[in-house]
N, CA, C and O atoms as a printed pandas DataFrame, in Angstrom:
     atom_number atom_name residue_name chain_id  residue_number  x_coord  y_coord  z_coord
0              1         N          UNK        A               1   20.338    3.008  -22.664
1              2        CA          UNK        A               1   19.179    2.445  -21.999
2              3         C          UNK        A               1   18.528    3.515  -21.121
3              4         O          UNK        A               1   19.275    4.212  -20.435
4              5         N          UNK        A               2   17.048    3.736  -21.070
5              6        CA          UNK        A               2   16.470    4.267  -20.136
6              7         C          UNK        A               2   15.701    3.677  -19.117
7              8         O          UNK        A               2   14.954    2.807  -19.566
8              9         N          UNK        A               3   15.621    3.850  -17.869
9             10        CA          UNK        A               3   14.912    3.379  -16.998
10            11         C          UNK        A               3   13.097    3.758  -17.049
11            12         O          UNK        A               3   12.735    4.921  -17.226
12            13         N          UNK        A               4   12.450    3.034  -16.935
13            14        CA          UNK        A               4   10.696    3.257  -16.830
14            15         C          UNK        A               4   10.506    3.013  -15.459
15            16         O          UNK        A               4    9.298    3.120  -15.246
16            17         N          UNK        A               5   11.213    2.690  -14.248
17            18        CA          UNK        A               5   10.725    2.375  -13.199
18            19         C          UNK        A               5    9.997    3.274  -12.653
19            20         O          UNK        A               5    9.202    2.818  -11.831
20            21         N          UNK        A               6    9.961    4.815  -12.863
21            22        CA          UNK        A               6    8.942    5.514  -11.891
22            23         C          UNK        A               6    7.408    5.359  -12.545
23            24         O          UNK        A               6    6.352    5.657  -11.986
24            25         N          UNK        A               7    7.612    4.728  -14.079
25            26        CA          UNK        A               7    6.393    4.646  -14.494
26            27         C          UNK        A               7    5.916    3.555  -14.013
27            28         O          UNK        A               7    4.686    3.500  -14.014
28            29         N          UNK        A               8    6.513    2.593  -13.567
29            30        CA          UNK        A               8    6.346    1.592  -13.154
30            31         C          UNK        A               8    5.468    1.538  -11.531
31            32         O          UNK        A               8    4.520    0.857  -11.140
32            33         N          UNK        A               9    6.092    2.327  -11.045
33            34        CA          UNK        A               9    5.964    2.560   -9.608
34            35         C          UNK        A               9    4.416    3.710   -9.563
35            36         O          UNK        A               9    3.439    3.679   -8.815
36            37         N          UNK        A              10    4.728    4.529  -10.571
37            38        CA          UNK        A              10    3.174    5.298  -10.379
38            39         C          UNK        A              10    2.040    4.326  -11.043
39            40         O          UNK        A              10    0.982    4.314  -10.415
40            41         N          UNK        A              11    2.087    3.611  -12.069
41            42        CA          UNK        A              11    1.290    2.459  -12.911
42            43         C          UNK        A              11    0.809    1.777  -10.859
43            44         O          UNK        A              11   -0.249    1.741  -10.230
44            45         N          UNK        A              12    1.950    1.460  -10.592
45            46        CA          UNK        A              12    1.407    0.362   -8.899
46            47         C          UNK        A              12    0.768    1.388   -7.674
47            48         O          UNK        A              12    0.149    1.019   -6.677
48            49         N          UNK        A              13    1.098    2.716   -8.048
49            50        CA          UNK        A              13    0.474    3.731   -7.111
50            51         C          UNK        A              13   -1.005    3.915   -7.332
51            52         O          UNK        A              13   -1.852    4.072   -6.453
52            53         N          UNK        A              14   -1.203    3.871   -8.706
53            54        CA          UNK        A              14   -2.659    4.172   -8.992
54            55         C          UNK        A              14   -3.737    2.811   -8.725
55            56         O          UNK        A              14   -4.920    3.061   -8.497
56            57         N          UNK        A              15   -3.217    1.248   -8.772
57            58        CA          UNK        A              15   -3.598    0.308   -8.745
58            59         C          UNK        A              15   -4.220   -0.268   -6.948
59            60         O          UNK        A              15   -5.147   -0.966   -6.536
60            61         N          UNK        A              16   -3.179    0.442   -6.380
61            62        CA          UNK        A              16   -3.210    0.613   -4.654
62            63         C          UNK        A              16   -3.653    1.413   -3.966
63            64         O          UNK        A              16   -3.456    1.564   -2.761
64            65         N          UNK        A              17   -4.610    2.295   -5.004
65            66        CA          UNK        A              17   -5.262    3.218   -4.388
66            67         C          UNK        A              17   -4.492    4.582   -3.568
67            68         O          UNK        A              17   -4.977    5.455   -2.848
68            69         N          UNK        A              18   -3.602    4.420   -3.861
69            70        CA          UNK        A              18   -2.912    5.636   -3.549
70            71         C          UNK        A              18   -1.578    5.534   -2.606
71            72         O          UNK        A              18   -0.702    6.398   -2.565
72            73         N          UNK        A              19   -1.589    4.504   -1.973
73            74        CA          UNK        A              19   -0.097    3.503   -1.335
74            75         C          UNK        A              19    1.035    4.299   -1.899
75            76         O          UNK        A              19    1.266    4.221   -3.106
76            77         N          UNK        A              20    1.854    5.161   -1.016
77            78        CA          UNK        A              20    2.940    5.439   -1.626
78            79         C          UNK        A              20    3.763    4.664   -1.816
79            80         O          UNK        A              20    3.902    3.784   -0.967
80            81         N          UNK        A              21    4.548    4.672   -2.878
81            82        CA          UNK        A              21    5.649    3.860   -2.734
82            83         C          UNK        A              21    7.290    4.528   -2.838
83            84         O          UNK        A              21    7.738    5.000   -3.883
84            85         N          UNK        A              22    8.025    4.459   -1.596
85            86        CA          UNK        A              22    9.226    5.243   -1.661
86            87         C          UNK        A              22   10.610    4.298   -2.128
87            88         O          UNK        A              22   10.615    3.068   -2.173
88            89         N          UNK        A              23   11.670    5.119   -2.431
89            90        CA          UNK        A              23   12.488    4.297   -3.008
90            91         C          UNK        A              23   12.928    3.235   -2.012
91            92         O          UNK        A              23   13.075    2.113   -2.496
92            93         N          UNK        A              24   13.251    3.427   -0.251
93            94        CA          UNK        A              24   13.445    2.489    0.344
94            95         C          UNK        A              24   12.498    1.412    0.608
95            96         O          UNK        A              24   12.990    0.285    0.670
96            97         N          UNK        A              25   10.910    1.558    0.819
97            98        CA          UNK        A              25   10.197    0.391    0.716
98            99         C          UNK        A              25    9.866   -0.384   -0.531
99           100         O          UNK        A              25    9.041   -1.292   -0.629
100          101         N          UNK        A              26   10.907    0.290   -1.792
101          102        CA          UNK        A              26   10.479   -0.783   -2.728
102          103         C          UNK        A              26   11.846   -1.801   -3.148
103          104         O          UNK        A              26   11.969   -2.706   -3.974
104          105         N          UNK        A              27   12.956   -1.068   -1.976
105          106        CA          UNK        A              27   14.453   -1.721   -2.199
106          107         C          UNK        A              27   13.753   -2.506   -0.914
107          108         O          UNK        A              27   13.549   -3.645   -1.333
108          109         N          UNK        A              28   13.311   -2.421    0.401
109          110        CA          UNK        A              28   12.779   -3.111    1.215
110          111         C          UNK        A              28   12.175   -4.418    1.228
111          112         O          UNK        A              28   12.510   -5.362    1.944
112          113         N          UNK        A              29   10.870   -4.371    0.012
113          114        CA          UNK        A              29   10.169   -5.099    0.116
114          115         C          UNK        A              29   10.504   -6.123   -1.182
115          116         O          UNK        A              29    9.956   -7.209   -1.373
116          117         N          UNK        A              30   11.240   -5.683   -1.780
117          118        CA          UNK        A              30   11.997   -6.133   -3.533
118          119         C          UNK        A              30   13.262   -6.937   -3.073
119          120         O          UNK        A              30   13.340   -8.063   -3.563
120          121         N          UNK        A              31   14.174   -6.596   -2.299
121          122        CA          UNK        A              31   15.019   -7.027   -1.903
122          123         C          UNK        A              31   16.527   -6.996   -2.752
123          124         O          UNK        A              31   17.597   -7.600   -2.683
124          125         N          UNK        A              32   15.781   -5.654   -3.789
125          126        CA          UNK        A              32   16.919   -5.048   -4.548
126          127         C          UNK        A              32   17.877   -4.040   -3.502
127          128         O          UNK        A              32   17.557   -3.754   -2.348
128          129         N          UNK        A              33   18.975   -3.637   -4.123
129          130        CA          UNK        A              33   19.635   -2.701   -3.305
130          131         C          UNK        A              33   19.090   -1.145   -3.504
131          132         O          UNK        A              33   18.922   -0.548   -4.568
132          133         N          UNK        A              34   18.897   -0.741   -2.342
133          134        CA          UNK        A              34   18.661    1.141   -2.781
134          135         C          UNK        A              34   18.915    1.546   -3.486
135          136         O          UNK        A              34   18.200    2.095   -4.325
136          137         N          UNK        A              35   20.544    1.415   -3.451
137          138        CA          UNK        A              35   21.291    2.638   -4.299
138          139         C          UNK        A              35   20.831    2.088   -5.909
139          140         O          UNK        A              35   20.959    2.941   -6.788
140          141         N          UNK        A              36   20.353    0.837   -6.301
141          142        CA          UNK        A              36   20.255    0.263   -7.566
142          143         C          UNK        A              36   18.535    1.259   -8.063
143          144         O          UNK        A              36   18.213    1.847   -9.096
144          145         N          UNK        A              37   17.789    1.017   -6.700
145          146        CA          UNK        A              37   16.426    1.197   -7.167
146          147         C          UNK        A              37   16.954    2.765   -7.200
147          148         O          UNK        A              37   17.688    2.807   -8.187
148          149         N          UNK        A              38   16.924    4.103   -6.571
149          150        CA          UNK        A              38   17.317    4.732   -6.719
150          151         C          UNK        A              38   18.264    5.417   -7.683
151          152         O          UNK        A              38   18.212    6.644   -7.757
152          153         N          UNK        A              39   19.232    4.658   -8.522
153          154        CA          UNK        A              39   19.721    5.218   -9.854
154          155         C          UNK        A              39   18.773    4.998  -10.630
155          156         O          UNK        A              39   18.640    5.829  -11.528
156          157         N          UNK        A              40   17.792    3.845  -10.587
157          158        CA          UNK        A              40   16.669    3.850  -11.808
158          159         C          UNK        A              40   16.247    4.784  -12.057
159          160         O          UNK        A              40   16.251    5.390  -13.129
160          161         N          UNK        A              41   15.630    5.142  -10.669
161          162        CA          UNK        A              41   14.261    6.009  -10.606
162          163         C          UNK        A              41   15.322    7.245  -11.098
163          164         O          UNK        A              41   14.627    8.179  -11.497
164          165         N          UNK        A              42   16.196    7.440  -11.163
165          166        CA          UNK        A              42   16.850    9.102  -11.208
166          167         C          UNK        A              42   17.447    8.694  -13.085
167          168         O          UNK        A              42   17.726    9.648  -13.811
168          169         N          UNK        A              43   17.551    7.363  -13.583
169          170        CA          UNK        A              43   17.834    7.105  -15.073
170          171         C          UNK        A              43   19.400    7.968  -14.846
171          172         O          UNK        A              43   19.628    9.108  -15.252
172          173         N          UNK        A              44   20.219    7.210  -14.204
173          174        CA          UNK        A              44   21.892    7.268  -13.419
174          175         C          UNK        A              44   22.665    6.474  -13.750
175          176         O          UNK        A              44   23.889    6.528  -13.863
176          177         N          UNK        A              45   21.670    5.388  -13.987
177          178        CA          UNK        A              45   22.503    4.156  -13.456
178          179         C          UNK        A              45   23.354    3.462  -15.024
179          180         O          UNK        A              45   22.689    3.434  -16.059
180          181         N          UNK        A              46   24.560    3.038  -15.029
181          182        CA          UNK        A              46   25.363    3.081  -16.207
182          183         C          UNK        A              46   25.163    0.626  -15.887
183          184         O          UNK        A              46   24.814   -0.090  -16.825
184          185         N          UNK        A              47   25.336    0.326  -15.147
185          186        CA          UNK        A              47   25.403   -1.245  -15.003
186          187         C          UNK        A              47   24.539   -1.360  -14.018
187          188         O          UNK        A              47   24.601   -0.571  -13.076
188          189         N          UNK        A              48   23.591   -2.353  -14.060
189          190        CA          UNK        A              48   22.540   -2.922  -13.574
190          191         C          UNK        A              48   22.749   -4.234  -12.755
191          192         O          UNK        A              48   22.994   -5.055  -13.638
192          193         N          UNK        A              49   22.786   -4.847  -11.635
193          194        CA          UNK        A              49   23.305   -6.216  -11.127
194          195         C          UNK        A              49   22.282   -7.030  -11.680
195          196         O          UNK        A              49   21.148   -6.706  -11.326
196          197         N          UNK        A              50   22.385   -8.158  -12.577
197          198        CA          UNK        A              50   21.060   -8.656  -12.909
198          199         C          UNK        A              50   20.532   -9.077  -11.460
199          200         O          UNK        A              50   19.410   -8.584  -11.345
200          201         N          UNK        A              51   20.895   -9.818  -10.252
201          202        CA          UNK        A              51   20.084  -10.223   -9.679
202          203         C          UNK        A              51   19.016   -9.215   -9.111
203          204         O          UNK        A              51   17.879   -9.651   -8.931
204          205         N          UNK        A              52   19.342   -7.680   -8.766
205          206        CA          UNK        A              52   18.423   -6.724   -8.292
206          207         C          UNK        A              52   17.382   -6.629   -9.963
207          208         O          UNK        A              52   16.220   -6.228  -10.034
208          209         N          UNK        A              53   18.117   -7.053  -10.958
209          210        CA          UNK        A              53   17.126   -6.521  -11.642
210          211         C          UNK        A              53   15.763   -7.781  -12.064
211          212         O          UNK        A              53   14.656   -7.630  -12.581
212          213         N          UNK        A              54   16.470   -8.955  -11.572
213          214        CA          UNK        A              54   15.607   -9.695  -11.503
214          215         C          UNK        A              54   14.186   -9.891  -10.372
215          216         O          UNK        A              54   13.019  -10.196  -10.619
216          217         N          UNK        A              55   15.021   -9.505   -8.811
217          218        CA          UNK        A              55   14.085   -8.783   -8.058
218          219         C          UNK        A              55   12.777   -7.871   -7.993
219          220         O          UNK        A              55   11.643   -7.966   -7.526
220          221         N          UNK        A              56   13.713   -6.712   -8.881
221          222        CA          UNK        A              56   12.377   -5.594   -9.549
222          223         C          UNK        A              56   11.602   -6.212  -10.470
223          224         O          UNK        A              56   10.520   -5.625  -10.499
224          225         N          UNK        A              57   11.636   -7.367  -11.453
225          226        CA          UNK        A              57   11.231   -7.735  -12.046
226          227         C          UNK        A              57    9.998   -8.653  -11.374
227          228         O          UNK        A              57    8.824   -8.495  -11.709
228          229         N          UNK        A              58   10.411   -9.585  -10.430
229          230        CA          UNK        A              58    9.326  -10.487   -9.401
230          231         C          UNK        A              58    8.055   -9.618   -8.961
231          232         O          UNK        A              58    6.856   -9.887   -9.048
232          233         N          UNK        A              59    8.874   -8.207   -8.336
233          234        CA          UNK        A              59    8.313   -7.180   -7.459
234          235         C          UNK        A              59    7.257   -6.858   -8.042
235          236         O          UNK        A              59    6.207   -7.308   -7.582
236          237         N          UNK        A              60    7.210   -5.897   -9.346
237          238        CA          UNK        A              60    6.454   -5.648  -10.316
238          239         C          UNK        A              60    5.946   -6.341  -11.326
239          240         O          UNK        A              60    5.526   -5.803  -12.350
240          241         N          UNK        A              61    5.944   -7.785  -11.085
241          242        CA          UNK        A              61    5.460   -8.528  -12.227
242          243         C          UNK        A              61    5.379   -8.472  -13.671
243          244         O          UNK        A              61    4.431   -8.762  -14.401
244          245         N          UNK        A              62    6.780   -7.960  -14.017
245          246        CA          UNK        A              62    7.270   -7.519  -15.141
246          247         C          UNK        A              62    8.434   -8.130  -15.971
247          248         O          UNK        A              62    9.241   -8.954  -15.540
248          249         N          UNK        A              63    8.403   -7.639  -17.149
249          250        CA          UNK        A              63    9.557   -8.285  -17.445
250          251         C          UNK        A              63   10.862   -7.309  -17.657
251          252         O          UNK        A              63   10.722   -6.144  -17.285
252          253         N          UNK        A              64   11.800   -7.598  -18.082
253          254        CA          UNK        A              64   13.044   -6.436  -17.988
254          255         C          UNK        A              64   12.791   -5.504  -19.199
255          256         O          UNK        A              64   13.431   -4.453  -19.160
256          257         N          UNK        A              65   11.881   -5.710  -20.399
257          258        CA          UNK        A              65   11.420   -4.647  -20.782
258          259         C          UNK        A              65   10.619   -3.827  -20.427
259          260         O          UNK        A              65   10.514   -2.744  -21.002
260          261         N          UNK        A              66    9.924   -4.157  -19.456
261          262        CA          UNK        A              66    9.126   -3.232  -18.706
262          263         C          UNK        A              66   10.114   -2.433  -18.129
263          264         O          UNK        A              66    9.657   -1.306  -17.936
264          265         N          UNK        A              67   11.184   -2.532  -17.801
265          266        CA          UNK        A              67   11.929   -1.467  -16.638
266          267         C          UNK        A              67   13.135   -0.682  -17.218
267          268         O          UNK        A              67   13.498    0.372  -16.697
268          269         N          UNK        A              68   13.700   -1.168  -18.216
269          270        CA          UNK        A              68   14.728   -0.919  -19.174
270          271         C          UNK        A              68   14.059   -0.663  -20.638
271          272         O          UNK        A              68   12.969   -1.218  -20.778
272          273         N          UNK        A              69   14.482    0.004  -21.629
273          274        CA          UNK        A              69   14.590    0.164  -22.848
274          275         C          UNK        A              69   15.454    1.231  -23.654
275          276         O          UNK        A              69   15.595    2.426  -23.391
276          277         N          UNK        A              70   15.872    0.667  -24.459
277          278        CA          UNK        A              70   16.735    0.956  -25.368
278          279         C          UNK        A              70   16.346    2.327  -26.000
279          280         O          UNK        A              70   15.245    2.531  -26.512
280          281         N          UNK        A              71   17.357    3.257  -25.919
281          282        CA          UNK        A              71   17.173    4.425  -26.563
282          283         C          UNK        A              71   18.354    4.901  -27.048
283          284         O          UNK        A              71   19.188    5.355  -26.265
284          285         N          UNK        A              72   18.596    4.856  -28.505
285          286        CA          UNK        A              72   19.703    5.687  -29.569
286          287         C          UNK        A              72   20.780    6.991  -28.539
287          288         O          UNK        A              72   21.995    7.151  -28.428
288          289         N          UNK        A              73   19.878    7.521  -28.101
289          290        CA          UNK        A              73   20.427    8.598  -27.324
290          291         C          UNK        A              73   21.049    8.118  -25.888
291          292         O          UNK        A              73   20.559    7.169  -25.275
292          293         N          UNK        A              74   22.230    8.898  -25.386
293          294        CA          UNK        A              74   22.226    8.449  -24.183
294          295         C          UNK        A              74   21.367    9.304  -23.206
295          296         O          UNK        A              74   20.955   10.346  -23.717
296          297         N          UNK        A              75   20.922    9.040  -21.607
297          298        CA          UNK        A              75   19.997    9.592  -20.950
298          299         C          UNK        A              75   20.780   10.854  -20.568
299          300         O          UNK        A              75   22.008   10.860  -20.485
300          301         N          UNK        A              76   19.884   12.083  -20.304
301          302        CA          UNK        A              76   20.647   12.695  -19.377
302          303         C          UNK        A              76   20.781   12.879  -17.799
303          304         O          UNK        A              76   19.728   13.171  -17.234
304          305         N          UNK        A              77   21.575   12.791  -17.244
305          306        CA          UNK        A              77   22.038   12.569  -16.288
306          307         C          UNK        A              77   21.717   13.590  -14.916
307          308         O          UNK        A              77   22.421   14.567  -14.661
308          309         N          UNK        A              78   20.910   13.308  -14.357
309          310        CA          UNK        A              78   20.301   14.459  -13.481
310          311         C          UNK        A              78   20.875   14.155  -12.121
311          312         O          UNK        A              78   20.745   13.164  -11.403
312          313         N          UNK        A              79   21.659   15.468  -11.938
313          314        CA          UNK        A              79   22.697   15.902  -10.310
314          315         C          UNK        A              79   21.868   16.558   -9.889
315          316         O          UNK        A              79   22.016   17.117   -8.802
């Protein structure tokens, strides 16, 4: 699985006129956990809690294919 959330998050940057959005005000205002939004955005994260991912999902008015998708390959892993 790969994560799309930063596309997600720049898609809501451009819509807001330029509103940053950082990983803690979107675990803030989402009411997902950091460390969850944060493995997205870095495509880290190996298990997902559905309820944060249902969160990001409310947040962004999306559905879990918007934030997840399936890819043959596994991601690589950026330290």
């Amino acid at each position: 699985m790969n994560s799309r959330l930063s596309i997600l998050i720049s898609e809501r940057f451009i819509r807001q006129g330029g509103r940053r959005l950082g990983i803690r005000k979107i675990a803030e205002e989402s009411g997902a956990h950091v460390s969850t939004v944060q493995r997205l955005m870095n495509n880290s994260i190996r298990r997902v809690p559905l309820d944060d991912l249902a969160k990001l999902c409310r947040y962004f008015d999306c559905q879990v294919g918007d934030i997840l998708v399936y890819s043959p390959e596994p991601p690589a892993i950026m330290e």
